[in-house]
Every structure is written in C-alpha cells, then in structure tokens.
C-alpha positions, 0 to 999 in steps of 0.5 A, spaced: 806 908 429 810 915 428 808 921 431 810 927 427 809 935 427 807 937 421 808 945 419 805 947 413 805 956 411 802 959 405 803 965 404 799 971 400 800 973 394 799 967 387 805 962 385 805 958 378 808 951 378 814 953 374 816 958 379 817 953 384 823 952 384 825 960 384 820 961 390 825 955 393 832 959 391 829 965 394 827 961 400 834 958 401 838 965 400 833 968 406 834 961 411 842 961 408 846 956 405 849 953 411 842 950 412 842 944 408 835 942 411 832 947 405 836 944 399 839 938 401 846 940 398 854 939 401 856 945 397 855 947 390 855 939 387 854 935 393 848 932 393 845 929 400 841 923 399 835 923 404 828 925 404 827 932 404 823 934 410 823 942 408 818 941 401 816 947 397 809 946 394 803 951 390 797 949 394 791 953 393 795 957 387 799 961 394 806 959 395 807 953 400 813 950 406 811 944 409 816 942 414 816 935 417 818 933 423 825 935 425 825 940 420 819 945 424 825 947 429 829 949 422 824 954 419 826 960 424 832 961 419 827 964 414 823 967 419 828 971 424 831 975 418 827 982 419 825 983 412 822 977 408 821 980 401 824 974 396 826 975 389 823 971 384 824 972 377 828 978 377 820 980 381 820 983 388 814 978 391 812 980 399 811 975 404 805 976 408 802 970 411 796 967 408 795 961 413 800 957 418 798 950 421 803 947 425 799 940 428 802 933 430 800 927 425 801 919 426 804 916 422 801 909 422 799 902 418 790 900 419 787 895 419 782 900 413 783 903 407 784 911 406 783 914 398 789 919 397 789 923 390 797 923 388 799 929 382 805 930 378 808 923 381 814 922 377 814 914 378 820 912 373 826 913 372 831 911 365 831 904 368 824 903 370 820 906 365 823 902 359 820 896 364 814 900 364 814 901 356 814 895 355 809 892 359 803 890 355 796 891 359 794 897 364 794 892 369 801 890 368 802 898 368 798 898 374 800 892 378 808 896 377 806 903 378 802 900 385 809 897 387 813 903 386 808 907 389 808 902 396 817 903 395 816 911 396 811 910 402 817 906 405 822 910 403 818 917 406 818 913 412 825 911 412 827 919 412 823 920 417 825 914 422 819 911 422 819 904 422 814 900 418 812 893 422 806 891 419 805 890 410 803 897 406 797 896 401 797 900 396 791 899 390 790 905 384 782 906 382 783 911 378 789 914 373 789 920 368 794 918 362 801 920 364 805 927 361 811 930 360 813 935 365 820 939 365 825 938 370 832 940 371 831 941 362 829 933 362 822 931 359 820 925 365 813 923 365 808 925 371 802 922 374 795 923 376 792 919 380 787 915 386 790 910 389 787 907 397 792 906 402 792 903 409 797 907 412 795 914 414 798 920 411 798 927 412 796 932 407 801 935 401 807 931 403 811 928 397 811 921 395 817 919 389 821 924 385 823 931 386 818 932 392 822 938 394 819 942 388 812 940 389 811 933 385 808 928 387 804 932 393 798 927 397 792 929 398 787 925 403 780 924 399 773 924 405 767 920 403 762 916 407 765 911 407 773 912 409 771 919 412 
C-alpha cells in the first residue's frame, strides 16, 4: 500500500487530441526547460527513462495536467508566471481554470476486483507486436494483452515508489478492435478497452506507452457490484 497526492487541473476553453502534444510544448516553454518533470528530457536528445508523474491529457474535451506525487510540488513552475496565456498552434489560447482537485489516493492491491476502462493503450512495440500478430485465437491475444497490461501496472508503481507485495490480477471483459493512431510520424496500434483489476487506481492516470501525451488514460467504472 502507497499513498499518493494526486493533482488533476482542467482548464477552459476545448482540446482535440491531436493538439495534446502542443498543449504540452506550450506548458513546458511557460514552467521552463529546466524543469524536467514536464518533458522528461536532459537536454534536446536525452531521453529520461522513468514514468512521467506530470501526464498532459483531454479529459472532457477541455485541457487537462494531472501531477502524481511528487510531481504536485512541481506544477508552481507554471502557475507563478504572472500571465498563463499559451501558444497553440500559432493560436493564442487563454488559460483560466476550469476545475482543480488535488486529493490523496492509496494505491493498493484488494482482495476484490475494481472495472476500469483503458483508451488509446499502446500495448505493443515492434518486438511484441509481431508476437502478437502471430497468436491464433483472441484468447491467445488476450491472455497476452492481459500480461502486458499487469507489466504497466508494475512499471507505474516502480516510478512512483510503490512497492508491490501481494499478485496483480488483471482480466480484460470487454475489447474494441485495435486502431492505428499516429505518434511522433509512426502508425502504433491503440487499444480500447474493460478490464477488472484488484489494485485500486486513481482516475485518468496512464498505463503503457506515451501516457505523457494522454494515451492509455484509466477510467474506474461504478456498478452495484464493485461500487
């Protein structure tokens, strides 16, 4: 069991997912550079390898930062510059805030089962996804999918220091079939899907690849019986 503070702010004014990655370019120019915890990188070329706590997301069509644990001491960057007004495509796009909630969530495996709906989970790289081409049945597929997914449960816990001591369950229900989506001028195939889990997880964090952008954002489902 981790306990975590979780920071989600939307702000005004609507966001298509294509423009994710400028909203978060704009972002990082206002917070600056020298603040890696917004991009993640050492300079123009360096890539650092950790899971990125500052995730820059469309929830609700309006433009979204979710800061995870450590991250929310960070977000100040952006927020003391005295004018927030970010360049967006060569458009000027006022920043007022729409909703901010800052709460703390424990992160923790149960002895019950939670349903979550994943979108845009970019599952597979080049190596995996010629496995997963190859499978024959949607159970193979499944069972394999279902194995990645508990790997990003782990690797999100790795990066926020979580140390996970009891098995992760992870059963999909329900899958739409895969797209392609674009990132960074490459085709990658992108999941939609319901999957039930035992570990408990905070609302539109990121699971898999390029969560810093929005993909594979986590959404709990409330019924009557896990409710």
């Amino acid at each position: 069991m981790k306990k975590i503070r979780m920071l989600t702010v939307s702000f005004e004014g609507e966001l298509k997912a294509a423009e994710i990655t400028a909203f978060r370019a704009a972002i990082i120019e206002k917070a600056g550079r020298e603040n890696t915890l917004f991009h993640n990188h050492m300079g123009d070329h360096q890539f650092i390898y950790r899971y990125p706590a500052i995730q820059y997301k469309v929830v609700d069509r309006h433009p979204t930062i979710q800061c995870i644990d450590y991250a929310v001491d960070e977000i100040h960057h952006f927020f003391e510059n005295k004018d927030w007004t970010l360049m967006i495509n060569g458009n000027t796009f006022p920043v007022l805030i729409n909703r901010l909630n800052m709460f703390q969530f424990t992160m923790q495996v149960w002895d019950q089962m939670f349903q979550y709906r994943i979108r845009n989970w970019i599952a597979l790289n080049e190596k995996n996804y010629q496995i997963y081409k190859n499978l024959g049945s949607l159970i193979e597929r499944t069972t394999m999918l279902e194995k990645l997914l508990t790997g990003n449960i782990l690797s999100m816990a790795k990066g926020i220091e979580w140390n996970v001591d009891k098995p992760i369950k992870v059963q999909i229900s329900e899958m739409e079939a895969p797209r392609l989506v674009r990132i960074k001028d490459q085709q990658i195939m992108a999941f939609n899907l319901t999957f039930n889990s035992n570990v408990s997880l905070p609302d539109y964090i990121g699971l898999g690849k390029s969560v810093s952008i929005g993909y594979g954002m986590v959404a709990r489902i409330f019924n009557n019986k896990n409710s």
